[in-house]
KOLTOR-594063 format. One record per residue (C-alpha): residue in one letter; x, y, z. Coordinates in steps of 0.02 Angstrom, whole numbers, plus 50000, padded with zeros to 5 digits. Each point is the difference from the previous one (the first is absolute). Layout:
// residues N
AXYZ/...
This chain:
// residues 553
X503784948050317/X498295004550034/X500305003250170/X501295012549956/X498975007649859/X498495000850118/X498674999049853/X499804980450021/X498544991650102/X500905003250164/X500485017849977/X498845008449854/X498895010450107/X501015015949978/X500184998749805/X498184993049984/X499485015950081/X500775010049874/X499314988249854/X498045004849991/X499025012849909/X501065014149917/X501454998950142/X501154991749922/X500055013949870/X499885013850134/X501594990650072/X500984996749849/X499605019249953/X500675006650179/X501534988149948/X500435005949828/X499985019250082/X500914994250137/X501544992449897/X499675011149808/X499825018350068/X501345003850103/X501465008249906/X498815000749844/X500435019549996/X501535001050099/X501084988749883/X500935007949875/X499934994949809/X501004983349984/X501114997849857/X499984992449868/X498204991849940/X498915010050134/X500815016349942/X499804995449821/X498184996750037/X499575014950076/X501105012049890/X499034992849846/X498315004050102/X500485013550044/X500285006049804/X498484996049945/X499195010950159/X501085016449920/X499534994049813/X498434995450012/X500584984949871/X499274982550075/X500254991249868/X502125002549984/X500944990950145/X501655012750034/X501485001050109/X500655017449918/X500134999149843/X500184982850003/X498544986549935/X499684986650142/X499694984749891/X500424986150148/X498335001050068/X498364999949942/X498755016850084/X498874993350125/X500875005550158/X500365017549913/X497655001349972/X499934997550184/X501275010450081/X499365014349877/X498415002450076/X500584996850175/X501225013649992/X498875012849879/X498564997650129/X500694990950160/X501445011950014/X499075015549928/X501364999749849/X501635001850117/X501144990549898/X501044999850130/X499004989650108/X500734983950029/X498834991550092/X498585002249859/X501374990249878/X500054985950121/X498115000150069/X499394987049837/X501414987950059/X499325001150172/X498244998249961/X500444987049879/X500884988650152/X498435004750098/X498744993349867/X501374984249979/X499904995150197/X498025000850003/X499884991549846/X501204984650060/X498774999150145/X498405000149903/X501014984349903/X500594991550142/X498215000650071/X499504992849856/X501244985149985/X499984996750173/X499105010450146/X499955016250055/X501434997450118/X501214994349879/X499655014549873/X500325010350164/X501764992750048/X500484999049803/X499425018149985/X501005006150167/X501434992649952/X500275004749806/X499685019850083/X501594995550110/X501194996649915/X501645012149944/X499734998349803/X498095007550020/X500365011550119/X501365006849897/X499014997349845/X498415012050052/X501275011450050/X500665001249817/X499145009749852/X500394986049891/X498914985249913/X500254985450119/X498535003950110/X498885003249879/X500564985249900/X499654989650154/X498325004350037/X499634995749801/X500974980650038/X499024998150127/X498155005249920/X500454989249862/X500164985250133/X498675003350086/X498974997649814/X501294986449953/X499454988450156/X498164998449958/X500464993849855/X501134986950082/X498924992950118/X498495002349900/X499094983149973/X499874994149828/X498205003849962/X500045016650092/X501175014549915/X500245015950078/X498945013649926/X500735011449873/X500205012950105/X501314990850102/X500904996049825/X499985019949960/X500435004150168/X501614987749971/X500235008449827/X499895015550067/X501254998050113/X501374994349899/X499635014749880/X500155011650131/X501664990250036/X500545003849828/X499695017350042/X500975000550155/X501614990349943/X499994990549837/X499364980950006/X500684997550177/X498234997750062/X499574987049860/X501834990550034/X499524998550180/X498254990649962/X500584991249882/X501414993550099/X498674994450133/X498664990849872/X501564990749919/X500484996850158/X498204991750057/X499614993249825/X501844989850012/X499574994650177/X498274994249972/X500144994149806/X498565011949957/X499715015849898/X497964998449976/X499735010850149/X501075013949899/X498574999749858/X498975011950100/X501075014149984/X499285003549837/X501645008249924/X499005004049843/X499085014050109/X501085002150117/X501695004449905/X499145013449920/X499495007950147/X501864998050074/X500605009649847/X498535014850002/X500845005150165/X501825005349878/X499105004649858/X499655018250066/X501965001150023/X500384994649863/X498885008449910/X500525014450078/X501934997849972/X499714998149825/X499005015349977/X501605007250085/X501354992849875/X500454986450140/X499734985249880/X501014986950067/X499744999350208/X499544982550004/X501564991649916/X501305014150085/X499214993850161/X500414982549968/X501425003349918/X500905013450136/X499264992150144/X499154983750018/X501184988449863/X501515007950075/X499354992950171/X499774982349929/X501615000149915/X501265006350138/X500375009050146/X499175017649945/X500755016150070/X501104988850102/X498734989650106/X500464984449959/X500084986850112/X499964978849989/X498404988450041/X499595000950178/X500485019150046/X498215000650052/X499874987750121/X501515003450082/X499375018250028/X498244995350053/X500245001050176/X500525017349973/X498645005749879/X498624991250079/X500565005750185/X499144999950130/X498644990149916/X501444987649942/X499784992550169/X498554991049964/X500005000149822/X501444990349965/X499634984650117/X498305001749937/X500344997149823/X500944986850027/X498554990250106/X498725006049856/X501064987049899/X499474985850115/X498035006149961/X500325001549804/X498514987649975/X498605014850067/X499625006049850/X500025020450072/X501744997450055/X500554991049837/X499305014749910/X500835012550113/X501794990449980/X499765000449828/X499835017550012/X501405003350111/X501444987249946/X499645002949795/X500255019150039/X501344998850093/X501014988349894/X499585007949843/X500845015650092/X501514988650054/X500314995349823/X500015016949928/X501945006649987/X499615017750056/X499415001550214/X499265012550108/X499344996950174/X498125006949953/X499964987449841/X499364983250113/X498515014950066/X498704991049894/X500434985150087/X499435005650152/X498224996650020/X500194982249930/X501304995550158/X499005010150131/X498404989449940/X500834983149998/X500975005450152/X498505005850117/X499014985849945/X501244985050024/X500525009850182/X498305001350045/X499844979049962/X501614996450089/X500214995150204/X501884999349986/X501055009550099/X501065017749949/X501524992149899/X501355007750069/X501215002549866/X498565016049937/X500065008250154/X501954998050011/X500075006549814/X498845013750052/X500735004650139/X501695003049898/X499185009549842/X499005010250169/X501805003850104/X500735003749794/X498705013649984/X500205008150160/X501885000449973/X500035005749828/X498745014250061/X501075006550136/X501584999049895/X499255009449846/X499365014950122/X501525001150059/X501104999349825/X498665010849913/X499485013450131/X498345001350100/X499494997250171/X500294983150083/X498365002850108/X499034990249873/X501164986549960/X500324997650171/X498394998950042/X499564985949844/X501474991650084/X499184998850178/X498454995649904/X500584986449902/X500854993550184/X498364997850080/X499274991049844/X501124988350003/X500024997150175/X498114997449959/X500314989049878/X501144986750097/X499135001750174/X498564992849889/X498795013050067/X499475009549856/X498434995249882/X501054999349837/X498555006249874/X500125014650107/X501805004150033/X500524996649819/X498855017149954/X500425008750157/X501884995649953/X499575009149835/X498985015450040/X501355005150142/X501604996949889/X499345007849849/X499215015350073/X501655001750093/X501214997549843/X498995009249866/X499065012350110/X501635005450099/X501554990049953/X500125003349830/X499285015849960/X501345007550127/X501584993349932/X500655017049920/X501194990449910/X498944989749895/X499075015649946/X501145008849870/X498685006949876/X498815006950141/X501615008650066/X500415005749824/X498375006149998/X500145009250162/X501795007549956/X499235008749865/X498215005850034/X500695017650062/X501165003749847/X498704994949847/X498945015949930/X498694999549888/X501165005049864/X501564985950054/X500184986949880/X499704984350021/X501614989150124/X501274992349913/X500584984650093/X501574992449956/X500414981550045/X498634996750121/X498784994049876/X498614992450129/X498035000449929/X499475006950186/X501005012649953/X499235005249835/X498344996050094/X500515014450148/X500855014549894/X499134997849857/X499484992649828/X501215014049923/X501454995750102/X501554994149889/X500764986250028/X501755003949923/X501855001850008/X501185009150104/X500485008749858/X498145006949954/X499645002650157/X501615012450018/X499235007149810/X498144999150075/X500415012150181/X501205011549869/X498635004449869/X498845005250135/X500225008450171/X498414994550087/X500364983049936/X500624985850123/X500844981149963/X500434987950154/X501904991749959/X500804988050070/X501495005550122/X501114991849903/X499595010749853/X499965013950069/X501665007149955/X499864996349850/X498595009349980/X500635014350080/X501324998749864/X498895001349866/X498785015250071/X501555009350038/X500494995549810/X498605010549960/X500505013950104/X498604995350134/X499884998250194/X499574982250048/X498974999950188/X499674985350086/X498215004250107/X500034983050080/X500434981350024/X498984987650015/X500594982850054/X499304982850010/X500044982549953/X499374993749820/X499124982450036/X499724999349822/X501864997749975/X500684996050125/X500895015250062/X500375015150076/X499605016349901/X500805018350040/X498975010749909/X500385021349997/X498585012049969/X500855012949856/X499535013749914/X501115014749890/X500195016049976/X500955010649877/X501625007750067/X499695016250088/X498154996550001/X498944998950167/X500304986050115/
């Protein structure tokens, strides 16, 4: 395998090179731009979470209200406010104030992946050697869940980069010896993560090191190295970074954010399949060579060799890490793909290490599965630019991309640490730079938005959107658009002539029938069509307004 990874003793002169002074942070950096900017700005709002997120940001911009989290009129209890403090400023100063301004939304996520990858290095160097924290580092950055993650103005990221701080703390401690604790700056640096954490999304953080010292402490019969964390400073230091929240809320009548957060969104989650995401015990696994693609390659024969290795104390730790995360996330009812992302750094570590120990050959059965999941992706590309509109330039050109790599890969010629980022920076850049952002299709609400940017005044009031209920759409019109009926949008267009409402087509005789009821003039300005992701179908959506009979057209 080291042959093949090229950062054994035979073949490490390329990634040594790249392993001294500050390069390794100069090339992780040029990395994370490569694979987290493209199609930061040119993506449209996703629906539903990111859209939620941003619309909720985006109220407190207009209000000036930081303390109230908001999507309309709505409270947003689910989540605690972290993310919501940090895309605030980057939008009020980053972006100028243009609320619009998706990319500013999103940049925290991105710079929160970026911080994530440099900090798995600096712990990887740490456990093992520079080149390790290198390849670990390299290959967490390419994989599909944090790519698509720092492309997302949502908490993952950020609650990544605060799992793996905490880590980085919660190590000293483990291999400390007995007569030596860490200082207690380590201990508040550990404490300060997880209350950050708390900030960010509830006591995921915590659950996640937890998991891995229960984990170690089971393994190795031992808890004394645990006594260092000094939880009588440290959980009050955790807890000082909610207080001004929660301070806050309660100055603002919100009185009870903690319990509706557990109760609306994090007990719901342990109980059952929330919102409809359930799935059984090993959904994550069977998906990881998608979400961990291209990296999956490498990461999923090396975890399985870091078992073999489980006596080196580094790698036990980062197993610990990785398989207690991931389980814990196996056994909870409700699943999303981005829910094993904590899990990440622990199998990249334990991964890169045991590889870097190992003189086996490439198993084949990875670089057949890979080779599947790789044709699967270049397929699914070409046939979703096709179904949902945009030019099959791009995709086609992924496709012929993806060809060579894996004609690459089996010739045996390619240095894997290198191909597996290569493999990342050209299929992302290509699928969220160009693929995506041009399939017209997918992007209902900007084309709402387009339909009806030359028929609003300063005096219209606000859209009235019947049926097509999506966040990004709210997020795109509006905070005063109305989500409603057909039958108040028909009443909404009749009591004012400048006023607009999109209806479905199917609706839209009877809502004809109703304006004419009212001896008005139903127009339809324009039709907007596309495909609703978010449920799963096609929407038909007409552009109306009314006028009263006999009155100008």
């Amino acid at each position: 395998m080291e042959a093949v990874l090229a950062f054994g003793p035979r073949k490490s002169g390329l990634v040594t090179s790249m392993t001294t002074g500050i390069r390794p942070f100069l090339v992780l950096t040029a990395l994370c731009v490569a694979l987290f900017l493209p199609g930061l700005a040119s993506l449209p709002p996703t629906d539903r979470d990111e859209a939620r997120f941003m619309q909720a940001t985006k109220q407190m911009l207009e209000t000036g209200n930081v303390a109230a989290i908001r999507f309309q009129n709505e409270p947003r209890t689910k989540k605690p406010i972290g993310i919501h403090w940090l895309q605030y400023p980057s939008v009020k100063y980053g972006a100028q104030g243009n609320v619009s301004a998706v990319w500013a939304y999103r940049l925290p996520s991105a710079l929160a992946a970026w911080l994530s990858v440099l900090c798995i290095f600096a712990l990887g160097r740490k456990m093992f050697d520079a080149r390790v924290g290198l390849v670990a580092a390299g290959l967490s950055a390419s994989t599909l869940i944090m790519a698509v993650e720092a492309h997302l103005a949502k908490t993952d990221a950020a609650l990544l980069l605060t799992v793996v701080v905490a880590h980085i703390a919660l190590y000293q401690f483990y291999r400390s010896d007995p007569g030596h604790v860490p200082r207690l700056r380590i201990a508040l640096l550990f404490w300060a993560a997880i209350g950050a954490g708390l900030l960010i999304k509830g006591p995921i953080t915590a659950l996640v090191v937890g998991a891995t010292a229960l984990a170690l402490s089971v393994a190795d019969r031992n808890i004394r190295w645990l006594r260092g964390l000094q939880p009588e400073v440290g959980i009050p230091v955790a807890l000082a970074f909610v207080l001004p929240w929660l301070l806050a809320s309660l100055a603002s009548g919100q009185d009870n954010l903690v319990i509706a957060s557990l109760a609306e969104d994090f007990l719901p989650k342990l109980l059952g399949g929330a919102e409809g995401h359930g799935a059984p015990p090993g959904t994550h696994l069977f998906v990881a060579p998608i979400t961990l693609w291209p990296a999956s390659l490498l990461l999923l024969p090396g975890i399985i060799i870091a078992w073999t290795h489980r006596s080196d104390p580094a790698i036990r730790f980062a197993l610990a890490w990785a398989a207690a995360t991931w389980l814990m996330f196996e056994l909870v009812p409700t699943k999303l793909p981005h829910y094993i992302l904590p899990a990440l750094p622990g199998l990249a570590l334990a991964a890169s290490a045991a590889l870097s120990k190992s003189s086996a050959d490439r198993p084949k059965w990875s670089a057949v599965l890979w080779t599947g999941v790789t044709l699967a992706i270049g397929t699914g590309l070409l046939w979703a630019t096709s179904t949902y509109g945009g030019s099959l330039f791009p995709s086609a050109l992924l496709a012929v991309t993806l060809a060579v790599i894996l004609g690459l890969l089996w010739l045996q010629r390619a240095n894997l640490f290198l191909l597996v980022p290569a493999t990342a920076v050209l299929s992302f850049g290509l699928i969220v730079g160009l693929i995506l952002p041009n399939m017209r299709d997918l992007a209902l609400s900007p084309r709402l938005a387009a339909s009806i940017q030359n028929h609003m005044t300063a005096n219209s009031p606000a859209v009235a959107l019947s049926r097509y209920h999506e966040p990004s759409a709210v997020f795109l019109l509006g905070t005063d658009t109305w989500l409603t009926t057909a039958r108040n949008a028909a009443a909404h267009i009749v009591a004012d002539p400048l006023a607009l409402a999109f209806v479905a087509d199917d609706q839209l005789e009877a809502v004809q029938e109703m304006v004419v009821a009212t001896q008005g003039t139903m127009t339809v300005i324009d039709t907007v069509h596309g495909y609703n992701y978010s449920k799963g179908r096609r929407e038909f959506l007409s552009l109306i307004r009314s006028q009263p009979q006999g009155g100008p057209e």
